[in-house]
C-alpha positions in Angstrom: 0.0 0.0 0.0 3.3 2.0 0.1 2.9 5.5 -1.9 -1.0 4.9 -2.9 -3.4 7.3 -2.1 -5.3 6.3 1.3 -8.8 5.9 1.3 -9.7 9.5 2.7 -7.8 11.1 -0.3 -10.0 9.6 -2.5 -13.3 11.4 -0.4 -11.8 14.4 -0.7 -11.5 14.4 -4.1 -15.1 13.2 -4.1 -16.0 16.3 -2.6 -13.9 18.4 -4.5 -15.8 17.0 -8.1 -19.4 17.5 -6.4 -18.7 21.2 -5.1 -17.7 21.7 -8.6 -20.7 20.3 -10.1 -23.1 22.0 -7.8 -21.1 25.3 -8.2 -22.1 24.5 -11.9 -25.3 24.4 -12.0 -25.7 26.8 -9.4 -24.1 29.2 -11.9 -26.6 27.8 -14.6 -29.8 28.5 -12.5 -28.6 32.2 -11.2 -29.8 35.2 -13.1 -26.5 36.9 -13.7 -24.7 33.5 -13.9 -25.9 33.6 -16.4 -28.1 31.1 -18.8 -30.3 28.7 -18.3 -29.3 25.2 -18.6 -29.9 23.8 -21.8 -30.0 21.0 -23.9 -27.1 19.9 -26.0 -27.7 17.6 -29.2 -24.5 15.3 -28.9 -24.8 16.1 -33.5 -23.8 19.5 -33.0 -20.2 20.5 -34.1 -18.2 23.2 -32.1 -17.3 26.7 -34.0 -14.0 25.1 -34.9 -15.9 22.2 -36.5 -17.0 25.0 -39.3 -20.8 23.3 -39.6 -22.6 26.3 -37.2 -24.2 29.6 -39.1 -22.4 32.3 -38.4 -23.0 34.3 -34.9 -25.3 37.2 -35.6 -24.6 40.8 -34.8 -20.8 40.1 -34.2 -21.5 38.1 -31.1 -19.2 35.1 -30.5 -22.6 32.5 -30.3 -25.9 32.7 -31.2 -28.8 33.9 -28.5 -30.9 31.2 -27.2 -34.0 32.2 -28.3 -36.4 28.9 -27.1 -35.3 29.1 -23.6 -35.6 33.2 -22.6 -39.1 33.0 -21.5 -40.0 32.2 -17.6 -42.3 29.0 -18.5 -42.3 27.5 -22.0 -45.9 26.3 -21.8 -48.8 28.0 -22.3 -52.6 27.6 -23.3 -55.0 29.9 -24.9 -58.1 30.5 -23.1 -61.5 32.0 -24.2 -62.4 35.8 -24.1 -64.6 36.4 -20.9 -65.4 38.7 -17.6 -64.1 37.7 -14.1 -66.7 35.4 -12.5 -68.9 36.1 -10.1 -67.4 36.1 -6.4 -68.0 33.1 -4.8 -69.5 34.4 -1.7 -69.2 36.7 0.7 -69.0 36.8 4.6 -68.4 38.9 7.6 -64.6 39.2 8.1 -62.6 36.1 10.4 -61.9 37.7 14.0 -58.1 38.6 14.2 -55.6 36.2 15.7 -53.8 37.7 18.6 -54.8 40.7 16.6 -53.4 39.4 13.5 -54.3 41.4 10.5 -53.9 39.1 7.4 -52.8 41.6 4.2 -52.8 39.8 0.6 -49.9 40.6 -1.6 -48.9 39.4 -4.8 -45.4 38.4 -6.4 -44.6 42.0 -7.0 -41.7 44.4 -6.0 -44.0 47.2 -5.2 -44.4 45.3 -2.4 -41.2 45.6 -0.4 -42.2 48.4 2.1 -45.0 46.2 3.7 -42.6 43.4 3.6 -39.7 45.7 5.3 -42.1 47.1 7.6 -43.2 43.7 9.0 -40.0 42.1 9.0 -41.0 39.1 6.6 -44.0 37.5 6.2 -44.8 36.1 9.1 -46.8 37.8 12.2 -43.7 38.4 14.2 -43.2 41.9 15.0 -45.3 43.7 16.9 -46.9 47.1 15.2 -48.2 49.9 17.0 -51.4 51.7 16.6 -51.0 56.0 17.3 -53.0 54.9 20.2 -51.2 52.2 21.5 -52.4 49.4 21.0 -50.2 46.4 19.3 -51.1 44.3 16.6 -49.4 41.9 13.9 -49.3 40.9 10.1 -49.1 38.0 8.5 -49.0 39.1 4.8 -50.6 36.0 2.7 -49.2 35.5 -0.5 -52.2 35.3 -3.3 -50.7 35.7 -7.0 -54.3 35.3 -8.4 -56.3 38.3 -8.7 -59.8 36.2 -8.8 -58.9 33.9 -5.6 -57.4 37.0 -3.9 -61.1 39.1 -4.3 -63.3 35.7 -2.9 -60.7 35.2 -0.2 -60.8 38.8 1.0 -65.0 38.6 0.1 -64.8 35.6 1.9 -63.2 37.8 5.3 -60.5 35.0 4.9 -58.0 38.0 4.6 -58.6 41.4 5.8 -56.9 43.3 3.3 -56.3 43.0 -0.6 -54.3 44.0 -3.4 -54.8 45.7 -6.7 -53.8 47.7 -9.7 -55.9 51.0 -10.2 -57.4 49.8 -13.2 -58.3 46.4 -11.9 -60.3 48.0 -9.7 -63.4 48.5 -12.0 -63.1 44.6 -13.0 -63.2 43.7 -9.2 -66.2 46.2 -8.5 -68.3 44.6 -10.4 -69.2 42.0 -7.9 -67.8 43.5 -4.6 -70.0 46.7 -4.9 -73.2 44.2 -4.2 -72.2 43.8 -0.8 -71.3 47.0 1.2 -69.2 45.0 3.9 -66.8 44.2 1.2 -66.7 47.5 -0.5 -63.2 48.5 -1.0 -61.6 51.3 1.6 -58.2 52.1 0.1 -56.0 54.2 2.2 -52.5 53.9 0.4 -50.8 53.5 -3.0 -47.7 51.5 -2.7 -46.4 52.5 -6.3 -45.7 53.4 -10.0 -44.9 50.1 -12.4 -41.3 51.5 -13.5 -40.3 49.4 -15.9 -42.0 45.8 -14.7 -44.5 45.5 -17.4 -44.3 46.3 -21.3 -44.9 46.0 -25.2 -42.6 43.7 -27.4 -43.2 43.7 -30.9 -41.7 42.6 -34.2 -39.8 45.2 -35.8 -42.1 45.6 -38.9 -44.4 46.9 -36.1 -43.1 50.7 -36.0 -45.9 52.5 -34.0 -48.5 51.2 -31.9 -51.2 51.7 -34.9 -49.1 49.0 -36.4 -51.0 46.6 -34.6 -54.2 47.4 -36.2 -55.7 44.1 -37.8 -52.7 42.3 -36.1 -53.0 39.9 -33.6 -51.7 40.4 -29.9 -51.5 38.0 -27.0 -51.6 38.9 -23.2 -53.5 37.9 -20.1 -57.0 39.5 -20.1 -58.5 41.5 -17.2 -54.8 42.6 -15.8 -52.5 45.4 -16.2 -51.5 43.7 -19.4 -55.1 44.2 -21.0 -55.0 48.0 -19.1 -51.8 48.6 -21.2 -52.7 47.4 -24.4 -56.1 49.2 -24.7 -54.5 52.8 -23.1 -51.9 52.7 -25.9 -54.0 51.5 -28.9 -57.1 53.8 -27.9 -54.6 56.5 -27.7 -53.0 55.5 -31.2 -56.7 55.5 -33.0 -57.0 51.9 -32.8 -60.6 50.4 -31.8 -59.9 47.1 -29.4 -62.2 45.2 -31.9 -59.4 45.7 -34.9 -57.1 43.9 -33.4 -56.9 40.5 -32.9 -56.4 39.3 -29.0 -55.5 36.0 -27.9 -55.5 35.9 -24.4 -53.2 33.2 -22.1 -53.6 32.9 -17.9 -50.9 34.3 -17.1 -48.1 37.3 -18.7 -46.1 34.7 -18.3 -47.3 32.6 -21.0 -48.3 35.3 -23.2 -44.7 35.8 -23.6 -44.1 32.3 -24.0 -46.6 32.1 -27.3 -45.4 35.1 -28.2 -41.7 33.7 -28.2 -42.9 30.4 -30.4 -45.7 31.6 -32.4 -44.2 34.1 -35.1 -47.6 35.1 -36.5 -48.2 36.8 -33.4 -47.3 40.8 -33.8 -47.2 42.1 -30.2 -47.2 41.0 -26.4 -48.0 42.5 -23.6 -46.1 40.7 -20.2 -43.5 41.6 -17.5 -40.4 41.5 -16.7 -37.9 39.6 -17.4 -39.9 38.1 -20.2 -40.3 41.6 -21.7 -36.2 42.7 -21.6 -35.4 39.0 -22.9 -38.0 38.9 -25.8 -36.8 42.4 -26.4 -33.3 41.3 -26.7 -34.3 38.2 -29.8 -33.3 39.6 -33.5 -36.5 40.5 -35.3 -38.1 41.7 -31.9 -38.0 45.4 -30.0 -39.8 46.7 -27.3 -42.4 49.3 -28.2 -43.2 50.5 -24.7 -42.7 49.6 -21.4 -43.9 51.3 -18.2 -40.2 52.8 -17.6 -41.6 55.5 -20.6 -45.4 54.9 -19.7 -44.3 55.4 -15.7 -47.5 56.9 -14.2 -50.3 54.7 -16.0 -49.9 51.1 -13.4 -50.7 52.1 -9.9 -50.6 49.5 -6.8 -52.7 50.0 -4.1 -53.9 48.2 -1.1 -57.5 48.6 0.5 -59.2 47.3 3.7 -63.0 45.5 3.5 -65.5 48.5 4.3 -66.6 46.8 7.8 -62.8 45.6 9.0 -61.9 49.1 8.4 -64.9 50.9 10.1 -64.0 48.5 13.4 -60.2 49.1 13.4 -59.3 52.8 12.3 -56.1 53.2 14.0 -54.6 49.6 12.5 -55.8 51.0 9.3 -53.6 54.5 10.1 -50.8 52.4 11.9 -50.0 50.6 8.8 -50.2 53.8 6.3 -47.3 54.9 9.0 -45.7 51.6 9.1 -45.6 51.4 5.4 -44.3 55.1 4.6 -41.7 54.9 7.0 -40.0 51.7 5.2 -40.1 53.4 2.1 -37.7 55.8 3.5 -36.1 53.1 5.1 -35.6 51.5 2.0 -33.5 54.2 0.4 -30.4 52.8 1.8 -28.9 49.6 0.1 -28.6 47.8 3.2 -32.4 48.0 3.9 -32.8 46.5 0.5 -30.7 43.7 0.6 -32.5 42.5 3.9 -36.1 43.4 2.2 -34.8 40.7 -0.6 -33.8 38.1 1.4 -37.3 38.1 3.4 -38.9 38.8 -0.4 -36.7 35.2 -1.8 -38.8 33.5 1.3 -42.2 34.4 0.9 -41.6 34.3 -3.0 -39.4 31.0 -3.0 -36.9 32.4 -5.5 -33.5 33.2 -4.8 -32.3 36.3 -3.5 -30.9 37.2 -6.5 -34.0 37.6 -8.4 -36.1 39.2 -5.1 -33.1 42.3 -5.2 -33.1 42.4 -9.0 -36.9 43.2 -9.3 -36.9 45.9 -6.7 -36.3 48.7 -9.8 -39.4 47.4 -11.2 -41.7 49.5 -9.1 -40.9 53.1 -7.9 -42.2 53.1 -4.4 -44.3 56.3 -4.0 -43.8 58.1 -0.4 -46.3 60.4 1.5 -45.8 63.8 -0.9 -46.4 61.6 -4.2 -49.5 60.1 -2.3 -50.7 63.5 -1.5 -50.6 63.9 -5.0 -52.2 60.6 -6.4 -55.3 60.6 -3.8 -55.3 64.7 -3.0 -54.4 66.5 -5.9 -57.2 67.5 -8.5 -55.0 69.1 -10.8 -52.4 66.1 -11.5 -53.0 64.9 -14.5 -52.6 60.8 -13.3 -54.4 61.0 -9.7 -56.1 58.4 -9.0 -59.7 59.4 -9.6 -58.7 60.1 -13.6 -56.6 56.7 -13.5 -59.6 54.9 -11.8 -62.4 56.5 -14.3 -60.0 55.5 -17.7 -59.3 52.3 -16.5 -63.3 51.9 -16.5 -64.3 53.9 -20.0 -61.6 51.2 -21.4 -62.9 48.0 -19.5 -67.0 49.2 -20.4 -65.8 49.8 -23.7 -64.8 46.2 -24.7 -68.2 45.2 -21.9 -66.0 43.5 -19.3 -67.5 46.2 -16.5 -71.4 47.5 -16.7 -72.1 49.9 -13.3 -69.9 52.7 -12.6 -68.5 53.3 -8.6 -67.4 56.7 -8.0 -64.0 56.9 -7.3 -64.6 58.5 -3.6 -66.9 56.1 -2.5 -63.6 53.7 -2.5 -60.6 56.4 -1.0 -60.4 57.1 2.8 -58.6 60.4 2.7 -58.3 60.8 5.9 -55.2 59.2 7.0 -53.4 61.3 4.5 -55.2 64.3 5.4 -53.8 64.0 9.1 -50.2 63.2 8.6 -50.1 66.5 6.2 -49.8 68.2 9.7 -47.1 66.6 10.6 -43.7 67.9 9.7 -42.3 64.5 9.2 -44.5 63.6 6.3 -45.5 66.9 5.0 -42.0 67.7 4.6 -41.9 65.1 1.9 -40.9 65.6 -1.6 -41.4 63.6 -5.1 -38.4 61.9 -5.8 -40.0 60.5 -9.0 -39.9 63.2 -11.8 -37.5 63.3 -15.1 -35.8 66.7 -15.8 -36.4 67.4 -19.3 -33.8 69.4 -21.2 -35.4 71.7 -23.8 -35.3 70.0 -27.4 -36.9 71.1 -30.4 -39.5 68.7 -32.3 -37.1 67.6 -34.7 -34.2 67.2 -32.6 -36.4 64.6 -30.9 -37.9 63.3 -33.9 -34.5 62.3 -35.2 -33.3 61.1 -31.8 -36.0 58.2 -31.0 -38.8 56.2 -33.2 -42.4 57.1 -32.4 -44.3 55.0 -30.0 -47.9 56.6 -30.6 -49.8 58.9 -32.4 -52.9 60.4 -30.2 -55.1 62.6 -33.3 -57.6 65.2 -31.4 -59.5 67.2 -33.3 -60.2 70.7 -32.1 -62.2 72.6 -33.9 -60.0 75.8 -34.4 -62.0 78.7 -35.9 -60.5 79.2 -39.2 -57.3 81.5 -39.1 -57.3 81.1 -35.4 -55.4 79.7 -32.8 -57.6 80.6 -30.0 -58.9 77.7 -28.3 -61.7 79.4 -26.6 -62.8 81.1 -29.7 -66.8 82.2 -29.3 -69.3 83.1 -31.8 -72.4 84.6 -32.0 -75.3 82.7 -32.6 -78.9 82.7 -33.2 -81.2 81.3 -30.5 -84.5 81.1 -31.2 -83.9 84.6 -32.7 -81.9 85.7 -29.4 -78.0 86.4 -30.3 -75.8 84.0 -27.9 -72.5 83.9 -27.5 -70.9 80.2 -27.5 -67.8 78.4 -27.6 -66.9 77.4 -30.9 -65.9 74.1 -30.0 -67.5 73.4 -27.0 -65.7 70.4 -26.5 -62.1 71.6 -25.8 -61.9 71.2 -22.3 -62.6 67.6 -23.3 -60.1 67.3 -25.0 -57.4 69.0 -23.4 -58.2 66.6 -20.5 -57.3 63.6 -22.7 -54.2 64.7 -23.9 -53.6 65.4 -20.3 -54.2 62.3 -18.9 -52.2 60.7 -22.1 -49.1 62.9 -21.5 -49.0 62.7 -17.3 -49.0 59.0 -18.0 -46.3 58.8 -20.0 -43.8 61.1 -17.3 -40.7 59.6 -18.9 -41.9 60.2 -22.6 -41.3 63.5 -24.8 -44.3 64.9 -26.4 -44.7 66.8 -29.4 -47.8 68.5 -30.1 -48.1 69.2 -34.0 -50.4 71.8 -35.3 -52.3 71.5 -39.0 -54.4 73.5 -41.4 -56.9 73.0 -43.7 -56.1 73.2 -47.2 -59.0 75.4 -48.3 -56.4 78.1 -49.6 -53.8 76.2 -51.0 -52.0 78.4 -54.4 -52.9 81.2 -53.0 -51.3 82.1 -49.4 -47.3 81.5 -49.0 -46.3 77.9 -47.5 -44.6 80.0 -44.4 -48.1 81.5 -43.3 -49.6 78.5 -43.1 -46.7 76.7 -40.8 -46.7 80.1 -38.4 -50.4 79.5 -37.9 -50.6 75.6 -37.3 -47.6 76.8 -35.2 -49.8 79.0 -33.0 -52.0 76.3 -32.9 -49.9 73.6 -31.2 -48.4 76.2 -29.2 -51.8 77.2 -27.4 -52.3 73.9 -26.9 -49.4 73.5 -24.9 -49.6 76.5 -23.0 -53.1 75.9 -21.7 -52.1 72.6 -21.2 -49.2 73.4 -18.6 -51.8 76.0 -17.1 -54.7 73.2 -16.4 -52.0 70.8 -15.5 -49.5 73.3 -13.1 -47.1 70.2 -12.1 -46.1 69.2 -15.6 -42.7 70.3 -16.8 -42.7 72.6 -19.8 -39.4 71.0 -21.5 -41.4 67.5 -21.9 -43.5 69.4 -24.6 -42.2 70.6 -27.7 -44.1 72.6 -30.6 -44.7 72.4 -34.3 -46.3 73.6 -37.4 -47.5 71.0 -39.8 -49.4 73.4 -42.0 -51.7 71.6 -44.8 -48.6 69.1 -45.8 -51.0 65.8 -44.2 -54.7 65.8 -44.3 -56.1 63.9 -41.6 -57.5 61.6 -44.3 -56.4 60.6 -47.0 -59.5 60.0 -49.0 -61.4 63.0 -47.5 -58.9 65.5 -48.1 -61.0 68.7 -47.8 -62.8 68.0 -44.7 -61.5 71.4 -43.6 -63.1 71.5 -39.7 -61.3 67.7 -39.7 -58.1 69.0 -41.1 -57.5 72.0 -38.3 -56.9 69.6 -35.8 -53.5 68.8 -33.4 -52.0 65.4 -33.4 -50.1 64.6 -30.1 -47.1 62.0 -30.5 -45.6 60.4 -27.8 -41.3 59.4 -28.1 -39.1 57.9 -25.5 -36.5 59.7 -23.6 -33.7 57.5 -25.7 -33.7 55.4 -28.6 -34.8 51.6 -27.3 
């Protein structure tokens, strides 16, 4: 046995091989290390071989494009409304004084995670009064089996986007102990969900008469009717295929060709994005005020416990300042990897996903009449779109659901009040063509205001004869209208440029000089824009830029000289950078 190896060597070398291995495939199933694993056909010939295409775009192997998406299966489903809730019942009695709060797979969720230390009921939170109490937050991914376990008073608190909220109305509002009592929105989408296209798709009126897969009644439907609505395009000409899950909308879109758009989230968006032949259109990074989270109490749990309801606004405000430091956010991922079961990795990666609003952008969401993306105009689009395609019928008023009065009490307090947004872009000034050459178009939004002719006057009146009494009347009547929708459009897209173009008709064509005509379609857009910063105070000015068309592109084609049609602004939305 003299100069062999002794038995323990060869366990150490055992050991040695498996760390390697598992090191391996640890570095397989880690985002950032960096691929998945994937199969190799034992027929395939290294690059030395000289039988493999060519890399594309320079790169030293070809992208993987069958194995980006999160799941590979997926299954169409048929077009339909949320069911009916399955029943509803007075709220379960607390636990020790346990207040059970839904939340979804989501990273606007990290301040209620932070603030409770996990998700289990083991710190103890403090009412302004007093008194202690705990939450367990329960982890419900499904919209439907959140609404009939919080109708169901199995939890006392729920989850949402704003414009799910009209979808889950619909059978919540029948019972007032359920009503919805939201005190709080948690945040902004920033980046987390999005529009991936082919690249023969160049504006979002592309996707007229194309078809376009995403999961219905979500964020994803939300998204895809805001930005074809605004582009012109009725939901009915397009083509929707609707899947369970984002998830597997990406997947279909990934392995069926024929399909022209997506809607999902990320990562699926960034990786589909990153395929030759693909592009994202639009994600909520550009579109960063149109997703709101929020979380509300049931209308009778809230009426019996006020001050839980106002220790958890605290609670949850407080972390989000909290969560400013990097240290606070590694320790809100590592609780986020256990109640998600994913690795750690992935919980910090997703934080960017969702901008976290604190109290002052609060105040502005619930408080402010004049922002342009507060929550009773994102609430009241969200349900013109949803009646539109008949998912919702009956209408809630948007202040039967808010409890202002948390927010409305910590405004005298110097610690909250003191607050500022931290989520605004600072646009530089740049002209309409400097942008126009910059980044590709995402959407086209055509208004038609009816500008008196050789006017730029929005509030233009005119006399008229009533019942043989002159009256004096707007001549378009409807422009507050429609300065409100390019409002709304433009506050919703915080992180986009917008160029307003003015146009003429061409009833004088030959006989006026080109450079008349472009001064007053000019004027036009530039009115726009100036009343539009005056109705909308907190906009910046440098997102909008101005320009004169003239009579160069009639609003139709085969109607040329529909003159009242022609004098009309179109409002075109670009992103900050080329994506």
């Amino acid at each position: 046995m003299n100069g062999q190896p002794k038995p323990g060597f060869y366990f150490v070398v055992l050991l040695v091989i498996l760390s390697l291995v598992g090191y391996g495939l640890y570095r397989l199933k880690t985002p950032g290390g960096d691929a998945p694993p994937v199969t190799i056909d034992a027929g395939q010939q290294s690059a030395s071989g000289g039988d493999q295409p060519p890399p594309s775009d320079g790169g030293a192997e070809a992208p993987d494009a069958a194995g980006i998406t999160t799941v590979k299966e997926y299954a169409y489903v048929p077009s339909q409304k949320l069911p009916d809730v399955k029943g509803v019942s007075n709220y379960k009695a607390m636990d020790a004084r346990t207040v059970r709060f839904a939340i979804n797979v989501w990273a606007g969720w990290a301040p209620i995670v932070h603030a409770n230390g996990g998700f289990k009921p083991g710190k103890t939170w403090m009412s302004p009064g007093g008194q202690p109490f705990k939450v367990e937050l329960v982890l419900i991914d499904d919209p439907v089996a959140m609404r009939d376990a919080y109708a169901a008073g199995d939890v006392h608190i729920g989850w949402a986007t704003v414009d799910m909220l009209p979808l889950l109305l619909e059978s919540l509002q029948k019972d007032s102990r359920v009503m919805p009592r939201i005190y709080q929105q948690i945040d902004w989408s920033n980046g987390g969900d999005g529009i991936v296209v082919r690249d023969a798709i160049k504006t979002a009126s592309d996707l007229r008469g194309k078809t376009v897969v995403l999961a219905q009644n979500s964020p994803s439907h939300f998204f895809a009717l805001n930005t074809l609505i605004n582009s012109g395009v009725e939901p009915a000409e397009v083509d929707f295929r609707f899947t369970n899950t984002a998830f597997e909308a990406a997947a279909a879109f990934n392995a069926d060709k024929k399909i022209a758009g997506v809607v999902s989230w990320a990562p699926d968006i960034y990786n589909l994005s990153d395929v030759k032949g693909n592009k994202l259109l639009v994600s909520t990074a550009t579109a960063n005020k149109l997703i709101a989270d929020v979380w509300f109490a049931r209308a009778d749990f809230a009426k019996d416990h006020p001050d839980i309801m106002e220790g958890l606004v605290r609670g949850i405000f407080d972390s989000m300042v909290a969560l400013d430091e990097q240290e606070a956010k590694q320790q809100v991922a590592t609780w986020m990897a256990e109640g998600y079961a994913l690795p750690a990795s992935e919980a910090l990666a997703m934080l960017p996903d969702a901008h976290w609003t604190n109290y002052a952008e609060n105040r502005e969401f619930f408080l402010n009449r004049n922002n342009p993306t507060n929550f009773e105009r994102t609430f009241n689009t969200a349900y013109v779109m949803y009646r539109k395609i008949g998912a919702v019928t009956s209408r809630v008023s948007f202040d039967q659901l808010v409890d202002f009065s948390v927010l409305q009490k910590l405004n005298a307090e110097p610690k909250y009040a003191n607050q500022k947004s931290t989520y605004g872009i600072n646009f530089a000034p740049m002209s309409a063509s400097a942008i126009q050459s910059e980044s590709p178009e995402i959407l086209t939004k055509t208004v038609v205001i009816h500008f008196f002719p050789n006017s730029w006057d929005l509030f233009k009146k005119v006399t008229k004869d009533k019942n043989g009494k002159a009256v004096e009347e707007l001549y378009d009547p409807n422009v507050d209208f429609v300065l409100e929708e390019i409002g709304k459009l433009a506050g919703s897209y915080g992180a986009a440029r917008i160029v307003i173009e003015g146009h003429t008709d061409g009833s004088m064509k030959g006989q006026v000089p080109d450079s008349a005509v472009r001064e007053l379609s000019s004027n036009r857009a530039n009115s726009v824009k100036q009343e539009l910063l005056r109705k909308f105070p907190t906009m910046d000015p440098n997102q909008f830029s101005a320009q004169g068309a003239g009579w160069a592109r009639p609003a139709d084609v085969s109607d040329p000289d529909n003159h009242a049609k022609n004098r009309r602004v179109e409002v075109k939305v670009y992103p900050l950078e080329s994506q």
